[in-house]
py3Dmol code that shows the C-alpha trace and the ligand (Angstrom):
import py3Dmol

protein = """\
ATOM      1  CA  UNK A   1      86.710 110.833 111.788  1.00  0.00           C
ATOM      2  CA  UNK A   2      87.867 108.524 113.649  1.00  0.00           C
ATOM      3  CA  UNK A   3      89.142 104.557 112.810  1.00  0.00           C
ATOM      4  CA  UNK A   4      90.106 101.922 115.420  1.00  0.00           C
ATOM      5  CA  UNK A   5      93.295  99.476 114.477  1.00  0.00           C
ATOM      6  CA  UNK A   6      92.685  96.262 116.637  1.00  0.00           C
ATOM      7  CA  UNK A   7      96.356  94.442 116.984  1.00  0.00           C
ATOM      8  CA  UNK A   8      98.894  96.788 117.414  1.00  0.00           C
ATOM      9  CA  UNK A   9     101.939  94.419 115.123  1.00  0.00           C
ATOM     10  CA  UNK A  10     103.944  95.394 112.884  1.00  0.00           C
ATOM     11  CA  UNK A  11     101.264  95.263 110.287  1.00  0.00           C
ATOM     12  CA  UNK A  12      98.805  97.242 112.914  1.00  0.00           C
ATOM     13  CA  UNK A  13     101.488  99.773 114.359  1.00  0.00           C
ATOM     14  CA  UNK A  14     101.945 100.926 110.538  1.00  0.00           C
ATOM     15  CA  UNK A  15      98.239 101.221 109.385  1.00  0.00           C
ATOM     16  CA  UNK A  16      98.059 103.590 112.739  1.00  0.00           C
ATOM     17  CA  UNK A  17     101.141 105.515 112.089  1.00  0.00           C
ATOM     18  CA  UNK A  18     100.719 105.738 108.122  1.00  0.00           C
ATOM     19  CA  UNK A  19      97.116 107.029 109.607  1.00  0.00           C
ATOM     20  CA  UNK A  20      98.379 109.513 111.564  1.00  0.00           C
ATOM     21  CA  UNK A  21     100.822 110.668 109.139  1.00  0.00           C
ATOM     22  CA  UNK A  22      97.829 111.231 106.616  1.00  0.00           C
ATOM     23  CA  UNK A  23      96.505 113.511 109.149  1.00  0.00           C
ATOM     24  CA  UNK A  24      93.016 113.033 108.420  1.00  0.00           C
ATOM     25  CA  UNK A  25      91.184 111.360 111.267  1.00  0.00           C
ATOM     26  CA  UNK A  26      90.363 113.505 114.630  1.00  0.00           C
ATOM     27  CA  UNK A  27      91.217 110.144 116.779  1.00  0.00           C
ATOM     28  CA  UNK A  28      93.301 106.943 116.069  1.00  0.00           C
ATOM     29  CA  UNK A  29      92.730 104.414 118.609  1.00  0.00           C
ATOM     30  CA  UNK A  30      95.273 101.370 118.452  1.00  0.00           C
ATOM     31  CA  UNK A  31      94.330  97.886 120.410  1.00  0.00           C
ATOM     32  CA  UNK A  32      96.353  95.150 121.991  1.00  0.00           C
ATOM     33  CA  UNK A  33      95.710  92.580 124.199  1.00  0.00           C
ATOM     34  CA  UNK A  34      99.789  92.789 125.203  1.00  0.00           C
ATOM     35  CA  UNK A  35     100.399  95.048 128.023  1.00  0.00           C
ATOM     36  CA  UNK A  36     101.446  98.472 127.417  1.00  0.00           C
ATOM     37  CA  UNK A  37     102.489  97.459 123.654  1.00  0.00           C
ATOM     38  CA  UNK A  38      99.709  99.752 122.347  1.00  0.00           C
ATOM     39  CA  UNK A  39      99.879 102.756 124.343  1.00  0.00           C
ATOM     40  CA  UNK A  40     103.708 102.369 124.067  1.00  0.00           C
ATOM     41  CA  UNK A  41     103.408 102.615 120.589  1.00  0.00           C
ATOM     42  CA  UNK A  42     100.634 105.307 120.457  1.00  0.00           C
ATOM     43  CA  UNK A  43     102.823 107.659 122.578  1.00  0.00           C
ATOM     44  CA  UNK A  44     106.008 106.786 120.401  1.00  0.00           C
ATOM     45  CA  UNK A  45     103.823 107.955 117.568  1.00  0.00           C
ATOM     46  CA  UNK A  46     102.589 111.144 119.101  1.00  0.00           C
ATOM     47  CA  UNK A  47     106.121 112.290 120.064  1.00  0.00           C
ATOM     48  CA  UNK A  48     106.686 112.552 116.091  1.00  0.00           C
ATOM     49  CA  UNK A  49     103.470 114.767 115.906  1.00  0.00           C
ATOM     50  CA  UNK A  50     105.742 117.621 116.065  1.00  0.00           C
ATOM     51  CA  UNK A  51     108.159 116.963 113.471  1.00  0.00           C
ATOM     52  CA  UNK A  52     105.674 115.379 111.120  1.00  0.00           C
ATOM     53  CA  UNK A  53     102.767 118.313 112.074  1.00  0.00           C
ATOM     54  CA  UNK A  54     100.289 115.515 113.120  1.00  0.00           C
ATOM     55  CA  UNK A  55      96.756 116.784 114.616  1.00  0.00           C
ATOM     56  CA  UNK A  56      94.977 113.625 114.659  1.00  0.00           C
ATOM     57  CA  UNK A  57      95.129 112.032 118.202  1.00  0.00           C
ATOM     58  CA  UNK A  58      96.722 108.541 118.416  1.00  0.00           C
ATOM     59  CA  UNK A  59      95.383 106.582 122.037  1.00  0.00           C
ATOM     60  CA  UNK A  60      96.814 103.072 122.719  1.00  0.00           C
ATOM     61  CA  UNK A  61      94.731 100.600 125.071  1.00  0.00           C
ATOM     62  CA  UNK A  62      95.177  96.918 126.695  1.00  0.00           C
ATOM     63  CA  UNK A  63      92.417  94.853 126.621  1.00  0.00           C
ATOM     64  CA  UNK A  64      93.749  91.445 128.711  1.00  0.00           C
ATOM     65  CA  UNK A  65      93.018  88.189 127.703  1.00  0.00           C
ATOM     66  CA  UNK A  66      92.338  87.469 131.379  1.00  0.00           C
ATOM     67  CA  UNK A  67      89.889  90.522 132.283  1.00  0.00           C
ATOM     68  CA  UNK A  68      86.879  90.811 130.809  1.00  0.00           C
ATOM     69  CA  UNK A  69      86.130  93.875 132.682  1.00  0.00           C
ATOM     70  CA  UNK A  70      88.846  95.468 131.619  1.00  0.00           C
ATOM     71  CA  UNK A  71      89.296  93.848 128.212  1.00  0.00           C
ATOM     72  CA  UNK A  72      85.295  95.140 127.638  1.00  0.00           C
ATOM     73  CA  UNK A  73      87.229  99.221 128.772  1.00  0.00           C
ATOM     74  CA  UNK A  74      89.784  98.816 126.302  1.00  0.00           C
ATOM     75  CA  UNK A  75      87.169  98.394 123.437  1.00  0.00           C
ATOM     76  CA  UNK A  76      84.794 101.242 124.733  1.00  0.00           C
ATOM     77  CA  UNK A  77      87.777 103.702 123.882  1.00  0.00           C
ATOM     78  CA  UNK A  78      87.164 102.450 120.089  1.00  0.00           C
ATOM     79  CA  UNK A  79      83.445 103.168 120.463  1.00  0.00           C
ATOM     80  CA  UNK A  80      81.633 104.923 117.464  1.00  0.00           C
ATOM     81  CA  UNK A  81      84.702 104.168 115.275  1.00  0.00           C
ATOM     82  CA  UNK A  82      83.842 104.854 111.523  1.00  0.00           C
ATOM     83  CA  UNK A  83      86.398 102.155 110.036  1.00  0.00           C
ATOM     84  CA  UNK A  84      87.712  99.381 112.683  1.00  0.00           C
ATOM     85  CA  UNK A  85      90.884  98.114 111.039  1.00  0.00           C
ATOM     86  CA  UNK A  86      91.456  93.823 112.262  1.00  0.00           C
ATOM     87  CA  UNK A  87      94.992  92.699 112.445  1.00  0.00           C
ATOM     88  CA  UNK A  88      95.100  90.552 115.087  1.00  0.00           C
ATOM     89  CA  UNK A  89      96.758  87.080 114.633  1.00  0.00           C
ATOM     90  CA  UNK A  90     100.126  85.865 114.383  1.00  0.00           C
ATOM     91  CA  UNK A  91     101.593  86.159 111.537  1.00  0.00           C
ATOM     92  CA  UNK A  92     103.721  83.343 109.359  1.00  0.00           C
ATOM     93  CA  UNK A  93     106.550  82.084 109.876  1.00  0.00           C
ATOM     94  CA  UNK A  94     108.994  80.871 106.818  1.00  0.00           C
ATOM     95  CA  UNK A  95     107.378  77.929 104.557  1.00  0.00           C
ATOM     96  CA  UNK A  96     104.155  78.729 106.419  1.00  0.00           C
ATOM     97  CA  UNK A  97     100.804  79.305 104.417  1.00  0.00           C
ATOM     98  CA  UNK A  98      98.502  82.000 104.762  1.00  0.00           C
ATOM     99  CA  UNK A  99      96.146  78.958 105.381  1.00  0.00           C
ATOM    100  CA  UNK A 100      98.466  77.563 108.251  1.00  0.00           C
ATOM    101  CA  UNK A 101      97.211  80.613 110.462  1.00  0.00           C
ATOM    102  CA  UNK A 102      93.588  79.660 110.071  1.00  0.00           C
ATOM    103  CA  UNK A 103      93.405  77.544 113.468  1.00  0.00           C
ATOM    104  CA  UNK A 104      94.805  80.251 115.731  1.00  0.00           C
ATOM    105  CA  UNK A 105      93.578  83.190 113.724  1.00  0.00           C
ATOM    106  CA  UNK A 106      89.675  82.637 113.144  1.00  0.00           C
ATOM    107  CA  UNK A 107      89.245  82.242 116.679  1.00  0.00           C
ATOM    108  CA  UNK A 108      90.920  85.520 117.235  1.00  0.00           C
ATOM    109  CA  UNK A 109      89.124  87.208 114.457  1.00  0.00           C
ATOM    110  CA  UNK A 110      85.841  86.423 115.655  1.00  0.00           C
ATOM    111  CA  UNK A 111      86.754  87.217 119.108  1.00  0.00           C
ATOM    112  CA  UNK A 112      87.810  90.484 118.561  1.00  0.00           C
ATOM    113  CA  UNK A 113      85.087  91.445 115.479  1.00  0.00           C
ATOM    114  CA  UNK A 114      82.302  90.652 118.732  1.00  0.00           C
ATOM    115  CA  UNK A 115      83.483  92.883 120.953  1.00  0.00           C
ATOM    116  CA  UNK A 116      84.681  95.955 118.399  1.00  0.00           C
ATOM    117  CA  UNK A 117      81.185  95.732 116.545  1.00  0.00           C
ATOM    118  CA  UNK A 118      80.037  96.037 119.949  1.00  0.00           C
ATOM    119  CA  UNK A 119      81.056  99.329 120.481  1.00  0.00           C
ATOM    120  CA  UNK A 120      81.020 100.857 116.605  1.00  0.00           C
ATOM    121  CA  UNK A 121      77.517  99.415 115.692  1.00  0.00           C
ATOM    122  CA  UNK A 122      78.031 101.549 112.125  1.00  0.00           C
ATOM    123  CA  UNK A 123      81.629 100.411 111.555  1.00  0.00           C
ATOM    124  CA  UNK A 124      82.991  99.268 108.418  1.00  0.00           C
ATOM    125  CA  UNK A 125      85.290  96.687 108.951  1.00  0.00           C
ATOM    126  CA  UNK A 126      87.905  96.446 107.338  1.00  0.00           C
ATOM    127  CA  UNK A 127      89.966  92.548 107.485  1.00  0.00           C
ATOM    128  CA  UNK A 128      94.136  91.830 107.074  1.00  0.00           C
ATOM    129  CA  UNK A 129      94.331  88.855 109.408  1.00  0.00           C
ATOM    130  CA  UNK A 130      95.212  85.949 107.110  1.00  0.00           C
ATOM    131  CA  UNK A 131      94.161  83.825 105.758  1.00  0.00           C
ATOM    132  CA  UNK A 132      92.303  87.050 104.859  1.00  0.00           C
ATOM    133  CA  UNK A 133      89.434  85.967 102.386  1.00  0.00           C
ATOM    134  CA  UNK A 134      88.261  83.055 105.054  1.00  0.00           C
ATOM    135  CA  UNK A 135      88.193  85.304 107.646  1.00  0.00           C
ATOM    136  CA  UNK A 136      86.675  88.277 106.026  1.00  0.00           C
ATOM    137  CA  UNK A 137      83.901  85.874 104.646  1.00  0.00           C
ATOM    138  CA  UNK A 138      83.880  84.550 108.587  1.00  0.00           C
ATOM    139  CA  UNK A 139      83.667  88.108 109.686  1.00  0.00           C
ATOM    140  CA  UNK A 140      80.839  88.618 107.553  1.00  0.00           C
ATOM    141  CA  UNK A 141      79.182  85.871 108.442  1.00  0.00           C
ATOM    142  CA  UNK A 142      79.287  85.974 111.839  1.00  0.00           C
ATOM    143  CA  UNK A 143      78.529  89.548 112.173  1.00  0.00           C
ATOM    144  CA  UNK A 144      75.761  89.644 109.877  1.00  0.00           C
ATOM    145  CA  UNK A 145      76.363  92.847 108.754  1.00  0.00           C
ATOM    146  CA  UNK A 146      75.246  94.065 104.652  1.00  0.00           C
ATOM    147  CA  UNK A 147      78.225  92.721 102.804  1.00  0.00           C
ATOM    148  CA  UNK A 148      79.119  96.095 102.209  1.00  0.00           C
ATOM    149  CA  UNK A 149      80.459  96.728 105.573  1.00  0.00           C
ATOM    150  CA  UNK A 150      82.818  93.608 105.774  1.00  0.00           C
ATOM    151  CA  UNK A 151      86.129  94.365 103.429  1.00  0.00           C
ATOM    152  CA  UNK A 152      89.316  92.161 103.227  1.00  0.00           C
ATOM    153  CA  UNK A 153      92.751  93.974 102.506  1.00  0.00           C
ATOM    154  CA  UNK A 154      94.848  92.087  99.919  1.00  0.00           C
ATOM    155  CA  UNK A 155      93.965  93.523  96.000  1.00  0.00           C
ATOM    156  CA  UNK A 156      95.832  96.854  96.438  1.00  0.00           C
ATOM    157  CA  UNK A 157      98.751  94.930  98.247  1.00  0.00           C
ATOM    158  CA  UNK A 158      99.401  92.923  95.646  1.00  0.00           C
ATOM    159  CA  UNK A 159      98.740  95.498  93.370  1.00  0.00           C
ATOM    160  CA  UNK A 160     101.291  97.459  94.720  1.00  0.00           C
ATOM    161  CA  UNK A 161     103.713  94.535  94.442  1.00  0.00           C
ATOM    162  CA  UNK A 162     103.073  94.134  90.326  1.00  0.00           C
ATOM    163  CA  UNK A 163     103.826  97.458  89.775  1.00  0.00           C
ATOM    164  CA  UNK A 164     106.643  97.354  92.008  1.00  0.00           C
ATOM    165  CA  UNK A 165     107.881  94.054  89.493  1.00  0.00           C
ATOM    166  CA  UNK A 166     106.896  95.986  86.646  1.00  0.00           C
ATOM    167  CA  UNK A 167     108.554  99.538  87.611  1.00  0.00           C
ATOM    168  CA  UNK A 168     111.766  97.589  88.146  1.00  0.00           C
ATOM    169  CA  UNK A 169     111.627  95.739  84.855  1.00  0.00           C
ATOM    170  CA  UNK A 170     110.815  98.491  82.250  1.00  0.00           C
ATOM    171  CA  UNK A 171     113.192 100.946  84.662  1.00  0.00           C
ATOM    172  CA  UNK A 172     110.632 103.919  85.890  1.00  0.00           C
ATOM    173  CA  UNK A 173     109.130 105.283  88.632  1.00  0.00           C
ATOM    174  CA  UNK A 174     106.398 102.993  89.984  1.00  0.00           C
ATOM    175  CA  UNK A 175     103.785 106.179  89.560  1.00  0.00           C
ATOM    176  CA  UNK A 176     104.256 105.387  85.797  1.00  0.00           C
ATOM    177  CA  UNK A 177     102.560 101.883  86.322  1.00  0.00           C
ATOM    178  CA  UNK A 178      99.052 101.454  87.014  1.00  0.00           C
ATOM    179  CA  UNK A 179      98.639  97.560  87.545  1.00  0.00           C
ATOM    180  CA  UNK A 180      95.672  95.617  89.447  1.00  0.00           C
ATOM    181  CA  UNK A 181      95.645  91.997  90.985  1.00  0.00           C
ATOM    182  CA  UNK A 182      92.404  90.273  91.805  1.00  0.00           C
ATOM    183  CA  UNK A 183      91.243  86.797  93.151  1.00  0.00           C
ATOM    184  CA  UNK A 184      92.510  85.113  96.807  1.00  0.00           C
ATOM    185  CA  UNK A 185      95.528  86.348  98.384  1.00  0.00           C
ATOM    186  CA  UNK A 186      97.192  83.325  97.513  1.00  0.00           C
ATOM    187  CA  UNK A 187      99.613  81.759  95.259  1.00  0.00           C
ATOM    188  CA  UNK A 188      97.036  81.534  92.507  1.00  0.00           C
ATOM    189  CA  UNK A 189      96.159  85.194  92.689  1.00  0.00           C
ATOM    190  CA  UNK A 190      95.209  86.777  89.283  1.00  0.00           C
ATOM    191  CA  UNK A 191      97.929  90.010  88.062  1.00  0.00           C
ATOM    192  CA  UNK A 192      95.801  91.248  85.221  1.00  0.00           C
ATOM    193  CA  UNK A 193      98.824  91.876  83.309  1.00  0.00           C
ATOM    194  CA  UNK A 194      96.291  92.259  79.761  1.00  0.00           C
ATOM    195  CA  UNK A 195      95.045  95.295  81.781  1.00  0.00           C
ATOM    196  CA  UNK A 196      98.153  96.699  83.137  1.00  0.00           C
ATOM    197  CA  UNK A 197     100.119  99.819  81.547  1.00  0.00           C
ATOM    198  CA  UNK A 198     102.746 101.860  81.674  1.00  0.00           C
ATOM    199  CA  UNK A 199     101.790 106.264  81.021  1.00  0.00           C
ATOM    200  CA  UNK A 200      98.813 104.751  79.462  1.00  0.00           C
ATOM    201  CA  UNK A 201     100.622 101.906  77.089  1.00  0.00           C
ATOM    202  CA  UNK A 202     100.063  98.589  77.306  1.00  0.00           C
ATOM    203  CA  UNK A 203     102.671  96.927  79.558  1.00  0.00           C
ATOM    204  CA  UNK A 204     102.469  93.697  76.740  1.00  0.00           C
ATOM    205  CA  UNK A 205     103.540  95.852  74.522  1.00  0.00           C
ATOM    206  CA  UNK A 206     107.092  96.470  76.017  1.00  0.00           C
ATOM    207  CA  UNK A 207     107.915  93.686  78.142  1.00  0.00           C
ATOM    208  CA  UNK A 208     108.395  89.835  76.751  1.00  0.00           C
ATOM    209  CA  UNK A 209     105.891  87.292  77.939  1.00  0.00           C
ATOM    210  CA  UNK A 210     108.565  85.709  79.530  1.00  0.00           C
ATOM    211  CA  UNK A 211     109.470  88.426  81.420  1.00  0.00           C
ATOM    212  CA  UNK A 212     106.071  89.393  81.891  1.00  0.00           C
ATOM    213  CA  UNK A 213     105.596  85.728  82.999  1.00  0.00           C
ATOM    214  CA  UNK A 214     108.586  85.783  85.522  1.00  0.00           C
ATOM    215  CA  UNK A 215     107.123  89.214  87.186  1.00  0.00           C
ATOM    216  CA  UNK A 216     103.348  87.662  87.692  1.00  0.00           C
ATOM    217  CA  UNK A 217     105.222  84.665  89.438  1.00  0.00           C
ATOM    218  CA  UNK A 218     107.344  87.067  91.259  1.00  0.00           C
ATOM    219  CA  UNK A 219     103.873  89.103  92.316  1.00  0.00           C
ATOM    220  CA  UNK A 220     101.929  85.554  93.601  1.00  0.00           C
ATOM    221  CA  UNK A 221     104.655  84.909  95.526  1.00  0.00           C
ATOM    222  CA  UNK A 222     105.473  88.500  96.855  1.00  0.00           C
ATOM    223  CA  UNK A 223     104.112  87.774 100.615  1.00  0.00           C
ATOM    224  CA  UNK A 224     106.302  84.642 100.745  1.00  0.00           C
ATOM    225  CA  UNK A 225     109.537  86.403  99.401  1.00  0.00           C
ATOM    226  CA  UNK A 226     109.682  88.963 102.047  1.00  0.00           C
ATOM    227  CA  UNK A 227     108.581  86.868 104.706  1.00  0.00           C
ATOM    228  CA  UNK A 228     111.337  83.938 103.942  1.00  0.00           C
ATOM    229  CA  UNK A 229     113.962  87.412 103.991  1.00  0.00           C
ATOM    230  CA  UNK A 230     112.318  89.057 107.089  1.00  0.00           C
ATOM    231  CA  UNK A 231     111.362  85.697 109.287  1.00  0.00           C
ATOM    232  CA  UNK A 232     107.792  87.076 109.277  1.00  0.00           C
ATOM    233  CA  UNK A 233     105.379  88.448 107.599  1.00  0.00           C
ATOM    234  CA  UNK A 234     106.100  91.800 105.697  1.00  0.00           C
ATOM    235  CA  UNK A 235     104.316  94.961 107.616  1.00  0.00           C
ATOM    236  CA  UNK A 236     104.956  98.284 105.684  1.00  0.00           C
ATOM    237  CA  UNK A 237     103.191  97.804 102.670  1.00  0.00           C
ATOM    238  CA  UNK A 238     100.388  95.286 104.742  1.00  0.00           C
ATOM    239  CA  UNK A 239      99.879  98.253 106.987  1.00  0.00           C
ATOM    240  CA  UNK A 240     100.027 100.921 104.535  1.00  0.00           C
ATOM    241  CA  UNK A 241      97.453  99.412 102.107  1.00  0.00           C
ATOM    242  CA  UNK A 242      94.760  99.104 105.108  1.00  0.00           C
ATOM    243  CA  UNK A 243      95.331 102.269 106.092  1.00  0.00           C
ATOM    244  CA  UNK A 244      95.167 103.641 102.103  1.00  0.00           C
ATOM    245  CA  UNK A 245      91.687 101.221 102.192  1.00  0.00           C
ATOM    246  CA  UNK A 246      90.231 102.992 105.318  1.00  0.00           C
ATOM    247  CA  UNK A 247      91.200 106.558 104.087  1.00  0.00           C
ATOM    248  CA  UNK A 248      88.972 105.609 101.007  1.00  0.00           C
ATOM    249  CA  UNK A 249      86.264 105.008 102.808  1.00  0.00           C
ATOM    250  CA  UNK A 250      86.386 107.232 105.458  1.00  0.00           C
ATOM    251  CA  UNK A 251      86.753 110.120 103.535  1.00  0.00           C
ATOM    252  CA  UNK A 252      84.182 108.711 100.874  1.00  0.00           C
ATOM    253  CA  UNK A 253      86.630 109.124  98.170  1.00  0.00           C
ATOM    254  CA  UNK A 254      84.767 106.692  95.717  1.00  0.00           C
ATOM    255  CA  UNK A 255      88.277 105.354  95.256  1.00  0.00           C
ATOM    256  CA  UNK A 256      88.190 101.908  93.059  1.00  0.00           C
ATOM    257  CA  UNK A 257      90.377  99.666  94.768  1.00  0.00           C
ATOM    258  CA  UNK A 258      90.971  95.799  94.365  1.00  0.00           C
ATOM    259  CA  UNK A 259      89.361  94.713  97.655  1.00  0.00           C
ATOM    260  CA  UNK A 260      88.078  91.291  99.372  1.00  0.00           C
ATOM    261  CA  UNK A 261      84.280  91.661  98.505  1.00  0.00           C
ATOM    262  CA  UNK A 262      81.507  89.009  99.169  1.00  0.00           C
ATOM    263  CA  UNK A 263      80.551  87.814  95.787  1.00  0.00           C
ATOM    264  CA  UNK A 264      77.142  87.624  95.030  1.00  0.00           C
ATOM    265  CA  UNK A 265      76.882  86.388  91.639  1.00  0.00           C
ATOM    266  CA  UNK A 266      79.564  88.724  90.574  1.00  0.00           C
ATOM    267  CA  UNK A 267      82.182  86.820  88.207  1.00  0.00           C
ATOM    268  CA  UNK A 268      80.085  84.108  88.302  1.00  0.00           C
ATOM    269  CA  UNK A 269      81.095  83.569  92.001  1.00  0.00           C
ATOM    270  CA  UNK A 270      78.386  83.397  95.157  1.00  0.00           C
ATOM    271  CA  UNK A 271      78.736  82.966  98.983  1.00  0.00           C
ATOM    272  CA  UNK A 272      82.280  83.620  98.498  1.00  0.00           C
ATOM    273  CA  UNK A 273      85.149  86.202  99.474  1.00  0.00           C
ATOM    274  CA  UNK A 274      87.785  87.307  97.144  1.00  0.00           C
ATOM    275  CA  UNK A 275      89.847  90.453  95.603  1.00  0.00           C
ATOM    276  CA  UNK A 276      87.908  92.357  93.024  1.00  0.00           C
ATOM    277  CA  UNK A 277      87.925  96.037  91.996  1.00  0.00           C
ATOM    278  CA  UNK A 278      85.239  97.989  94.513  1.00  0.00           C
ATOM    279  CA  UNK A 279      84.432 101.325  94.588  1.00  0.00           C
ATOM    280  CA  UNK A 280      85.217 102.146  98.181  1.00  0.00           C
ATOM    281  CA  UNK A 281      83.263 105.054  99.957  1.00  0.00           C
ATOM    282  CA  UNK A 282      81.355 106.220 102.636  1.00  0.00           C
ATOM    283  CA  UNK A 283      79.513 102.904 104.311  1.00  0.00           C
ATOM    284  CA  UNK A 284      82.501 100.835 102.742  1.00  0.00           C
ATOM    285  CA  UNK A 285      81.888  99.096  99.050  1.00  0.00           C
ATOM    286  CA  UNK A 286      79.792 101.206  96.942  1.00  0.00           C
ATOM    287  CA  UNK A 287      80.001  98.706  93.673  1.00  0.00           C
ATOM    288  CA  UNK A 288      81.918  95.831  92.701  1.00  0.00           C
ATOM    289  CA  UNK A 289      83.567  96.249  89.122  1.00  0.00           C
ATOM    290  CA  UNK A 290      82.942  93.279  86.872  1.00  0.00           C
ATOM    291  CA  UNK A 291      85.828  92.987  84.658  1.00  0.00           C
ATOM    292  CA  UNK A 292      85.622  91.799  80.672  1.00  0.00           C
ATOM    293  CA  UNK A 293      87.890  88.449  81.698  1.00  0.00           C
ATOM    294  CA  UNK A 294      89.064  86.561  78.970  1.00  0.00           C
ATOM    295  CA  UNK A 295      88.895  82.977  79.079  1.00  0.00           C
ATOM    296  CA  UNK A 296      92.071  82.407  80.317  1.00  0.00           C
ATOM    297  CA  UNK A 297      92.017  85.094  83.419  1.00  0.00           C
ATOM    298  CA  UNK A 298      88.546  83.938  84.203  1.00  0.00           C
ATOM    299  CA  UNK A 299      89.879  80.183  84.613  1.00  0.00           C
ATOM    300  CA  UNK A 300      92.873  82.048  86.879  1.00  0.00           C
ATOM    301  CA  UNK A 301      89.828  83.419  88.859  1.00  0.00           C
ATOM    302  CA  UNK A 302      87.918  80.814  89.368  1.00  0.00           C
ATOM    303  CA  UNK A 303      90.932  78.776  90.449  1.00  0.00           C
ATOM    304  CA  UNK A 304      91.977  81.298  92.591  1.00  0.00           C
ATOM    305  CA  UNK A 305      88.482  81.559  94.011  1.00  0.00           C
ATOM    306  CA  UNK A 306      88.604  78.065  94.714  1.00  0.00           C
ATOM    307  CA  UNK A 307      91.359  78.076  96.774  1.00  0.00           C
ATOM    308  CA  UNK A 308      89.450  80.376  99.038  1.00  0.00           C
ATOM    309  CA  UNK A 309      86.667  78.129  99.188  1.00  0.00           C
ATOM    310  CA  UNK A 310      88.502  75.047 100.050  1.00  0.00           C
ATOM    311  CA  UNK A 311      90.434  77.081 103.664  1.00  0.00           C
ATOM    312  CA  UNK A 312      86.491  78.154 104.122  1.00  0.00           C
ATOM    313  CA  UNK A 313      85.118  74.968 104.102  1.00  0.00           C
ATOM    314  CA  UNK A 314      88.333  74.549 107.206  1.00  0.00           C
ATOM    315  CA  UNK A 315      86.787  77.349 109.257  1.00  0.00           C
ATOM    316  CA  UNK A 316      84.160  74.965 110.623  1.00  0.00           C
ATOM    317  CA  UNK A 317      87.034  73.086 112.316  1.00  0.00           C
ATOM    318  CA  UNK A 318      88.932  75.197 113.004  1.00  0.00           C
ATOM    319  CA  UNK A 319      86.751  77.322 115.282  1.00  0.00           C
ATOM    320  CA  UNK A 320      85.846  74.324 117.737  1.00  0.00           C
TER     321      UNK A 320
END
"""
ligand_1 = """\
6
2OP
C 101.394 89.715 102.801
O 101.156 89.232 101.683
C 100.750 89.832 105.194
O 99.492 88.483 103.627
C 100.285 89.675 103.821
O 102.451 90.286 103.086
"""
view = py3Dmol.view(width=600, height=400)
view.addModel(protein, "pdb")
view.setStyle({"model": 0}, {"cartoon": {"style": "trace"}})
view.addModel(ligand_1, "xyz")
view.setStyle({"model": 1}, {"stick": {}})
view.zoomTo()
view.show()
């Protein structure tokens, strides 16, 4: 198997290296358009192969902004990739939205989803650049590839984050949560807290709705919180989860994992990206899970969804 991480970031470094430490792919092929930051990185990786008994093969490449030639080399080294990982962008800065990115970032995004679907015609693609559902839905769009083949990260990563909230608050190891967010990955994403549990109880039944008030807040605004301590965006748990995403669906696990979908009617939503729970697999999203909402979580939703609409109806601009 073998997946292709375009940026090679903080966020892309760790999806290759949390890759390579999952030892499942034959080749891991990291992209930069920074001189010698990828194949630095790459080689720093391989010299832990020992320690960490890695087999899979991690190959960094430049492709310059200023040779096509060359840039067009770099990207035939990620040929025939089964998942193409897209981090490229900058990330934010402190008080910066997801949405402030959009201007620089779709233009990268579309840039660089051109030239990798180029050379991995079967690809699924799998989207972290933020603002993440405008430019998986751009992605999509632009490629015109089945909407099974175009998948935002963001559900599991903020999944991760409630139960991290959660675990801390009831005082247990986070495998004792099991906790799902859906909607935009935005302040007005939806922690289904009605849904969430702790060895099988419900979470409402042991935490106050205050508390369990204070920990969805503290999940919405998760991104924000460790970027206003780290000065940028957070990258472990960003990489990690798109590397978690492309395991899924490279080794068709039939995993189901809250994941930027194209909605087609689903939740009431169409011609729209957001987080919902897909079964991920071989080709990318086998289903999309429609939830039971209740009234108040499918209001959440639909604002949520909103919000994603609204920075897509920016992309128009933004790309000129
Ligand atoms: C985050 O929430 C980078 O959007 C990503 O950390």
């Amino acid at each position: 198997m073998k997946i292709s991480v375009i940026g090679a970031g903080n966020v892309g470094a760790t999806c290759a290296n949390v890759l390579a430490l999952k030892n499942f792919a034959t080749e891991v092929v990291l992209l930069d358009v920074k001189p010698g930051v990828s194949e630095g990185k790459a080689m720093d990786m391989m010299q832990t192969a020992q320690m960490m008994h890695i087999d899979t093969k991690i190959i960094g490449v430049t492709a310059p902004m200023d040779d096509a030639a060359k840039a067009d080399e770099a990207y035939k080294a990620t040929e025939n990739s089964d998942v193409v990982v897209i981090t490229s962008g900058i990330p934010r800065k402190p008080g910066m939205s997801r949405t402030d990115l959009i201007g620089v970032n779709s233009k990268i995004v579309k840039g660089v989803m051109d030239q990798a679907l180029k050379h991995s015609p079967e690809a699924v693609f799998i989207i972290v650049s933020n603002p993440v559902d405008t430019l998986t839905y751009l992605a999509l769009k632009d490629s015109g590839l089945p909407r099974n083949r175009v998948i935002g990260m963001s559900g599991l990563l903020d999944g991760s984050r409630f139960e991290y909230y959660l675990a801390q608050a009831i005082g247990c190891p986070v495998r004792d949560i099991n906790a799902m967010v859906i909607g935009a990955h935005g302040d007005l994403m939806v922690p289904l807290t009605r849904f969430a549990s702790y060895k099988g109880r419900p979470v409402t039944e042991l935490l106050s709705e205050e508390k369990l008030a204070e920990i969805e807040h503290a999940t919405q605004v998760g991104g924000g919180t460790l970027t206003s301590l780290l000065g940028t965006s957070a990258w472990y748990a960003p990489g990690t989860t798109a590397a978690t995403m492309a395991e899924a669906i490279a080794k068709d696990s039939g995993l189901t994992i809250s994941s930027i979908c194209y909605l087609d009617g689903e939740y009431g939503e169409h011609d729209v990206c957001a987080g919902v729970p897909a079964v991920l697999g071989k080709g990318g999203i086998k289903e999309i899970t429609v939830l039971d909402l209740n009234e108040k979580e499918q209001a959440m939703f639909d604002a949520s969804v909103g919000s994603a609409r609204e920075t897509n109806a920016k992309l128009a601009e933004a790309l000129k």
